[in-house]
C-alpha positions as CSV (number, residue, x, y, z in Angstrom):
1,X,130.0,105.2,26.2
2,X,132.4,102.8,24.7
3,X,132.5,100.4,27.7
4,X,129.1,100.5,28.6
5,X,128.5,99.1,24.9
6,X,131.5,96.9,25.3
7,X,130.1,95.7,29.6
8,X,126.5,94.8,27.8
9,X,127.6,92.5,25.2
10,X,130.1,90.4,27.7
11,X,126.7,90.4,29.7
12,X,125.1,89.2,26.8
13,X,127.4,86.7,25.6
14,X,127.8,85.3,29.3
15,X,123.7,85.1,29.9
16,X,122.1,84.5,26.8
17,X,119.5,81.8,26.8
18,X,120.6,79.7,24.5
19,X,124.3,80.1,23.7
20,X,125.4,81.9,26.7
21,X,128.9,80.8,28.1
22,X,126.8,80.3,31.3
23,X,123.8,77.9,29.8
24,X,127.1,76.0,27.9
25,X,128.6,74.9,31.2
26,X,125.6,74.1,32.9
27,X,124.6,72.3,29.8
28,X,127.9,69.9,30.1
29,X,126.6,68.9,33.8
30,X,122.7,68.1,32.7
31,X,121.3,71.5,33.5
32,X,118.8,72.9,31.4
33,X,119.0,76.3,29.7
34,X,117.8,79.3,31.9
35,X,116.7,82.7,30.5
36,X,118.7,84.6,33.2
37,X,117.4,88.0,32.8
38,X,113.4,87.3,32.1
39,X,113.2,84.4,34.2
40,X,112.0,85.8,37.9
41,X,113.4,82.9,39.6
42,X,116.9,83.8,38.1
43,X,116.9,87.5,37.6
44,X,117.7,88.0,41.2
45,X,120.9,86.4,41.2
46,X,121.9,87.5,37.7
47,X,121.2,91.3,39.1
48,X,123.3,90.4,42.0
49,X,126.1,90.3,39.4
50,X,125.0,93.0,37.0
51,X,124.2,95.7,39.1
52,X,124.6,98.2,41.6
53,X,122.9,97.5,44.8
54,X,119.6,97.2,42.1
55,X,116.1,99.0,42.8
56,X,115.5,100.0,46.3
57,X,119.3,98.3,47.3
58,X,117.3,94.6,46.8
59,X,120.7,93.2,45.3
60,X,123.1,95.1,47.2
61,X,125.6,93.1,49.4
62,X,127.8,93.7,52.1
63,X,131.1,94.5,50.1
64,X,129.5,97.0,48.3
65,X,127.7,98.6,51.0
66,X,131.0,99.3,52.5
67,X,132.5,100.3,49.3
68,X,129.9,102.7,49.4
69,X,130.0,104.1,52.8
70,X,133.8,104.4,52.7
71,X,134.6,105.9,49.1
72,X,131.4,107.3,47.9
73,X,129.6,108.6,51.6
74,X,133.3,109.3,53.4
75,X,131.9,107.6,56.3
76,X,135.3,106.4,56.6
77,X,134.8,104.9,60.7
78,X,131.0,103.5,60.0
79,X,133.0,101.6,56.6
80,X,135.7,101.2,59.0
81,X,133.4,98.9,61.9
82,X,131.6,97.3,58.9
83,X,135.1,95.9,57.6
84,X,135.9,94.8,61.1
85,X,132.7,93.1,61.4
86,X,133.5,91.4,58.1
87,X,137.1,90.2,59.3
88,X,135.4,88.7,62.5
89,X,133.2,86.6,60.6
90,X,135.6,85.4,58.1
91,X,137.6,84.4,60.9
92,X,134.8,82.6,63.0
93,X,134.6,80.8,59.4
94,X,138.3,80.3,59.0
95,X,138.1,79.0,62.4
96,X,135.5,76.4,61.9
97,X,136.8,75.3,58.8
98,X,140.1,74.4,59.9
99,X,138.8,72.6,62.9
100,X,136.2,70.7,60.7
101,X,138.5,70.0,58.4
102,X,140.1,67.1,60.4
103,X,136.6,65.1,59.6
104,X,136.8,65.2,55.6
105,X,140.6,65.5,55.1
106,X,142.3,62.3,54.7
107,X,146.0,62.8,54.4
108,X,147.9,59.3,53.3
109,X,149.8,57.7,55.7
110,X,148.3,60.3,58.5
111,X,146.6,57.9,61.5
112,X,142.6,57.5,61.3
């Protein structure tokens, strides 16, 4: 019970609407205040962070969906082909980042 308790008020402290850590930052860049957790434009994303996969799996992400399938399902190979799917993305990413990179990365001295 203890760090269900202890979980909400980090929550708390971290989304409160007017002297969450959250609305503090944004407050030092011009952003106003948001009420994360009544707010329907930003209960979505605060969910995202809070919960489980949410009602009906509407905030649950790929990560966790493998989590899932792997630890809590044993569908080890279907978790298996999800985390190679993952990899192979993050590569085609890695990928296109380091050869894009040549177009905003100025190193001194480097020719133009």
């Amino acid at each position: 019970m203890t760090p269900i308790v202890a979980s909400a008020i980090v929550w708390l402290q971290i989304l409160h609407p007017e002297f969450g850590i959250l609305n503090s930052f944004l407050r030092n860049f011009g952003i106003e205040p948001v009420n994360w957790l009544f707010d329907p434009r930003a209960a979505k994303p605060a969910l995202i962070l809070m919960t489980r996969g949410g009602p009906q799996n509407a905030t649950l992400f790929l990560v966790l969906y493998l989590y899932r399938n792997g630890f809590q399902y044993f569908k080890m190979g279907y978790a298996s082909a999800i985390a190679w799917m993952l990899f192979v993305i993050i590569v085609a990413f890695t990928v296109i980042q380091f050869r894009l990179a040549s177009r905003w990365v100025h190193e001194e001295g480097a020719p133009a």
